[in-house]
C-alpha positions in Angstrom: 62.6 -109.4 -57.5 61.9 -109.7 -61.5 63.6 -113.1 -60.9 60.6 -114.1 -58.5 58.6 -116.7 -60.0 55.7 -116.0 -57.9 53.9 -113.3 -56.3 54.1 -112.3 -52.3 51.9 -110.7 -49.7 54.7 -108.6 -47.6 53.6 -107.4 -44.9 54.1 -104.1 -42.8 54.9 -103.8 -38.6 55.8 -100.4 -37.7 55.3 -97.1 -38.7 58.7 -97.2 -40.1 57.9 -99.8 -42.9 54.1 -98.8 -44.1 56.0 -97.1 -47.0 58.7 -99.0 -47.8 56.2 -102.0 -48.7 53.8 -99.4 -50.2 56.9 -98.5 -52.5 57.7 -102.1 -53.0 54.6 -102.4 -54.4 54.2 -99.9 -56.6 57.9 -100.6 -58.0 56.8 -104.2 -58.5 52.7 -104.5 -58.8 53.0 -108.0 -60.7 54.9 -109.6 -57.8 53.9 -108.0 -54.6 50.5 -107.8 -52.6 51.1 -105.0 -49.8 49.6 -105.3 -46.3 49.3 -102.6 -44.7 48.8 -102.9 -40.6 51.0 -102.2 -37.0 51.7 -105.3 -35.4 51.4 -105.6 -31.9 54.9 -106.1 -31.0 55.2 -102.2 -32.1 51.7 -100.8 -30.3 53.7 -99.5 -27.5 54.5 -97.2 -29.9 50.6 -96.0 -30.6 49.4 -93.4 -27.8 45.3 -94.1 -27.4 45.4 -90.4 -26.8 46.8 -87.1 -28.2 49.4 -84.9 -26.6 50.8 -86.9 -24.4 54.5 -86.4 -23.4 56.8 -89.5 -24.1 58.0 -90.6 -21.0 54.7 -90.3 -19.7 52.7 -92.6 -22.1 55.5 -95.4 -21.7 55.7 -95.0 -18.2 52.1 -96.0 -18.0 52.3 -98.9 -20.0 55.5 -100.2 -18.1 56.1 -98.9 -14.8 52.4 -100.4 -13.2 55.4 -102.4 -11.0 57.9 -99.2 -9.4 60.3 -101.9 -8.2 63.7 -100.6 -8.3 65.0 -103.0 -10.7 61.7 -102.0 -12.7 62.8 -98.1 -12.8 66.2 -99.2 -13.4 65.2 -100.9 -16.7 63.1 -98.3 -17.7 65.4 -95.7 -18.1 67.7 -98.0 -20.2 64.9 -98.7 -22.5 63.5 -95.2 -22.3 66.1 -93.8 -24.8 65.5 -96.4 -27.2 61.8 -95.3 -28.0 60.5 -93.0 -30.5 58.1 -90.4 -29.5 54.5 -91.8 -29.5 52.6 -91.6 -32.6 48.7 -91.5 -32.4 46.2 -94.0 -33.1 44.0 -91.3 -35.4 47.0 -90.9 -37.7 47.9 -94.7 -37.7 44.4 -95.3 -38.9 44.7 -91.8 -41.0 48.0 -93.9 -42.9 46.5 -96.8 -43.2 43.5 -95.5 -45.2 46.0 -93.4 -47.2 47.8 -96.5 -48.2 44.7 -98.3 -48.8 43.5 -95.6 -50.9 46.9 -95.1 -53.1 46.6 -99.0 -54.6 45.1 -100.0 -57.8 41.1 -100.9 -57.8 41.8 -103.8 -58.9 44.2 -104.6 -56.3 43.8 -106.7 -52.8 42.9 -104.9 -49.4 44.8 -107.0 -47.2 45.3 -105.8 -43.0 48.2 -107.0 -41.9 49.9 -108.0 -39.4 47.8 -106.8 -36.6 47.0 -108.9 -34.2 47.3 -109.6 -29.9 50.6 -111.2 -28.1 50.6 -111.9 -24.4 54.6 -113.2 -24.1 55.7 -110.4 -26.2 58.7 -108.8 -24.4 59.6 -105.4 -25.3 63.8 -105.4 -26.3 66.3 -103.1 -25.5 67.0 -101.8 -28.9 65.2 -103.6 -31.6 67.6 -103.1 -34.6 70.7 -104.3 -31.8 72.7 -107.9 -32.6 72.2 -109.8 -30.3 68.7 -108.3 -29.3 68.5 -108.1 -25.5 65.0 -108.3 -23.9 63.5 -105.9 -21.0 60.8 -107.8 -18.3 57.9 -105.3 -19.9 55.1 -106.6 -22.0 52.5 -104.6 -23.3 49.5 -104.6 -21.6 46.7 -106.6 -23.5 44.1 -104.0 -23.4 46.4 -101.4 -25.0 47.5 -104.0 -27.4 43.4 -104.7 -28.0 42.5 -101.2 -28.1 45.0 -101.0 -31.4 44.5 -103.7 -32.9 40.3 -103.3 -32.9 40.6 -100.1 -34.4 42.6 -101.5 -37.1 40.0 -104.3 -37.6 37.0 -102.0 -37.6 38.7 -100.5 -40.2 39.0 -103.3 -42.6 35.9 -104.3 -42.2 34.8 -100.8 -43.6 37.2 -101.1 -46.5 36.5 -104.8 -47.2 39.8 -105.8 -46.6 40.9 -109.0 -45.5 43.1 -109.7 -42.2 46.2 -111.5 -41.5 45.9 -111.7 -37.2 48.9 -112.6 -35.3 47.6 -114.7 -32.4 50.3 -115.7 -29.5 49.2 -117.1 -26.5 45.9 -115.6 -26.3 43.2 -117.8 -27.5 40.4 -116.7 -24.7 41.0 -113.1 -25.5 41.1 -113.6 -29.1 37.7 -115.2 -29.3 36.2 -112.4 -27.2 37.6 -110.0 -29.5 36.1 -111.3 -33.0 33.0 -112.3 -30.9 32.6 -108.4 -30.1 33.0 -107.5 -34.1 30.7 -109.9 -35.5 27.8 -108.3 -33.0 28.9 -105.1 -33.8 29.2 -105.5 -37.3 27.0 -108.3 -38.3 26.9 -109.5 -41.9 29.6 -106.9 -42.6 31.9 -108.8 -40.5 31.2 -112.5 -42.1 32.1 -110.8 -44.9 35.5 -109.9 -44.0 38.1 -112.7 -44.2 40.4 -113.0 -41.3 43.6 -115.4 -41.9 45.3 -116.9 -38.1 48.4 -116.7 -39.5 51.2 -119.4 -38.3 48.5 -120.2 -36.2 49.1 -121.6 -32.6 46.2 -122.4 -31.0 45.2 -125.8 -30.0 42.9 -128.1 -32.7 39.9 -127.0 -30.4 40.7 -124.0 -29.7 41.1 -123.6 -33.7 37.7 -125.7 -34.2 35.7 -123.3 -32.1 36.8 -120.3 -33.3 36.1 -121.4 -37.0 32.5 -123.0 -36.1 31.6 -119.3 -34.6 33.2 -117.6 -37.7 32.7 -118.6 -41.2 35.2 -116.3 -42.1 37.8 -117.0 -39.6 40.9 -118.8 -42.1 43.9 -120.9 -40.5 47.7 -120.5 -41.9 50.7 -122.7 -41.1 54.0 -122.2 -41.6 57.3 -124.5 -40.4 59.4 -121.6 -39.7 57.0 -121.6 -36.7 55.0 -124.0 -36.6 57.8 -127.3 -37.1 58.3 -128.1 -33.8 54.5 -127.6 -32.5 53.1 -130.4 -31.3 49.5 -129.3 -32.9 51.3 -128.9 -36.4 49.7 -132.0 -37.6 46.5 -132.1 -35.8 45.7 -128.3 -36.9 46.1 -129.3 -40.2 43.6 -132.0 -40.1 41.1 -130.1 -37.5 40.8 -126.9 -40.0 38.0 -126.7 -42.9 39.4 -127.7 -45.9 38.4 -124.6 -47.2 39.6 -122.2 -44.9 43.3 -123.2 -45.1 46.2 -121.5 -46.5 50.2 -121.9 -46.1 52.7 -119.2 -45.9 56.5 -119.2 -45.6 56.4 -116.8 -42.5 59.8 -115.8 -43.7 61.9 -112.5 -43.7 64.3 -113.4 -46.4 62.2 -113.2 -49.8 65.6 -116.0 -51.0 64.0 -118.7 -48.9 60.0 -118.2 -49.1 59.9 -120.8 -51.8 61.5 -123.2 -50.3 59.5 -122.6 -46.8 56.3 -123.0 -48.8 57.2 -126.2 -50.4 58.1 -127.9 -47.0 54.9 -127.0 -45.4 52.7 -128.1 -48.8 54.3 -131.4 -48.4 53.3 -131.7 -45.0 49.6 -130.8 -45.9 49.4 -133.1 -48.3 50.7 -135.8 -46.3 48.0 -134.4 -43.5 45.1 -133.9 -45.7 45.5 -136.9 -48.6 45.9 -133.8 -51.0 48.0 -135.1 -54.1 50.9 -132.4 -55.3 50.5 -131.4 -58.9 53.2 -132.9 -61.5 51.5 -130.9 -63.9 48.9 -127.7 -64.0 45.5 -128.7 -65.2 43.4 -125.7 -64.6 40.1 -128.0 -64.7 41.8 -130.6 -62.4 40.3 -129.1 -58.7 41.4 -131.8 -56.0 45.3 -131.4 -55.9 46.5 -129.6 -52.8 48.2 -126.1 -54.5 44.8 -125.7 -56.6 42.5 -126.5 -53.5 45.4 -123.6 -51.4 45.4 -121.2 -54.6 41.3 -121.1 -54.3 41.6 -120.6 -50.7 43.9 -117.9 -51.4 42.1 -116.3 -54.0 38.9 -116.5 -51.8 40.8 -114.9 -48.9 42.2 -111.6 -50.6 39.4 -111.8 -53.4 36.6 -112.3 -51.2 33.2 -113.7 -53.2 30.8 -113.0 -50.4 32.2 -109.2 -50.1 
């Protein structure tokens, strides 16, 4: 890490890792900026209620089908969950984490978010990971994740949103916290990170929130058709790049592929040399997006 000639957001997922990246942080505070948020891959794991017994809160979110084959795949998977942790003490962590980092340091939510193509594996941590027919219901997964985003915007922190498959739903959601929280929520910056909506989808979504942010990366986005044409359909100020990457050795290189392909997109020169007064070259016009998104002006 002290070889790292940049600094990285890492994000958390589960309520394993909330700590780990907390201690990452604190071990290196001039390389990483911790995010601190349950993704929705891992809000099967969340109960909505308290006291609930295990098998009971996962049958409800997977046996709604009692097909044979359906019962037959739940108790495989069965053994492989943890006990169900509550959404009062995931929100209780994540304000305890907030709470431990420097004042001067970023608030950043992340990864939270809504996936409807998500399918629930066997054993997560297995090699090859085999996959079970259950998704998670979207209103459980929607229920989590707009807990999470209430809280941020009490604690001004800004939001990267993992969106998959889910555009309509999306919307609907961030539509129902900007009436519900007004100026308070144009004030707190939310980042669709790799994002894979269509250009209109994408256009829409920005035009009804000023603080709605865009994110590509090719480790996902490479082979998307709307690669290119999300690039050129986002406000120029409301896009950032990211490497998307779970290998720290390769986030460099991830970023610099995806730069070049903004530049090419957007006509933004690459720097040969830093001139801090020089404003129009792509990495200064990203690093002010950046800056803007965890350092948010308007807050």
């Amino acid at each position: 890490m002290q070889q790292l000639a940049h600094r990285v957001c890492a994000m958390s997922t589960n309520h394993q890792d909330q700590r780990l990246v907390r201690e990452l942080a604190q071990k290196y505070p001039e390389k990483i900026i911790p995010a601190f948020g349950y993704h929705p891959w891992f809000s099967h794991f969340i109960s909505l209620t308290h006291n609930v017994e295990k098998r009971v809160h996962y049958e409800k979110l997977f046996l709604k089908n009692t097909s044979l084959d359906s019962i037959t795949d739940f108790e495989d998977l069965l053994p492989h969950l943890p006990d169900p942790i509550t959404l009062d003490s995931v929100l209780e962590d994540l304000r305890t984490n907030f709470a431990s980092l420097p004042a001067d340091s970023p608030r950043v939510l992340g990864e939270v978010g809504l996936d409807s193509i998500f399918r629930v594996p066997h054993d997560y941590h297995a090699s090859p990971r085999t996959l079970t027919p259950f998704t998670i219901p979207l209103e459980h997964q929607l229920a989590v994740v707009e807990a999470q985003l209430d809280l941020a915007v009490e604690l001004g922190a800004a939001v990267s949103f993992h969106s998959v498959k889910c555009p309509e739903a999306t919307s609907t959601l961030l539509l129902r916290l900007k009436q519900r929280h007004g100026d308070q929520w144009n004030r707190t910056r939310i980042d669709i990170h790799s994002c894979s909506m269509s250009p209109d989808s994408l256009k829409q979504l920005q035009r009804a929130h000023r603080n709605c942010l865009m994110s590509i990366s090719t480790t996902i986005n490479a082979k998307s058709r709307h690669l290119r044409p999300l690039i050129a359909a986002c406000a120029p100020d409301r896009l950032l790049i990211e490497s998307d990457y779970n290998n720290i050795d390769n986030s460099t290189a991830q970023c610099l592929e995806i730069l070049n392909i903004v530049s090419e997109v957007r006509g933004w020169p690459i720097e040969t040399e830093w001139v801090e007064s020089e404003t129009e070259g792509a990495v200064h016009r990203l690093e002010a997006n950046w800056e803007a998104f965890v350092r948010n002006p308007d807050a």
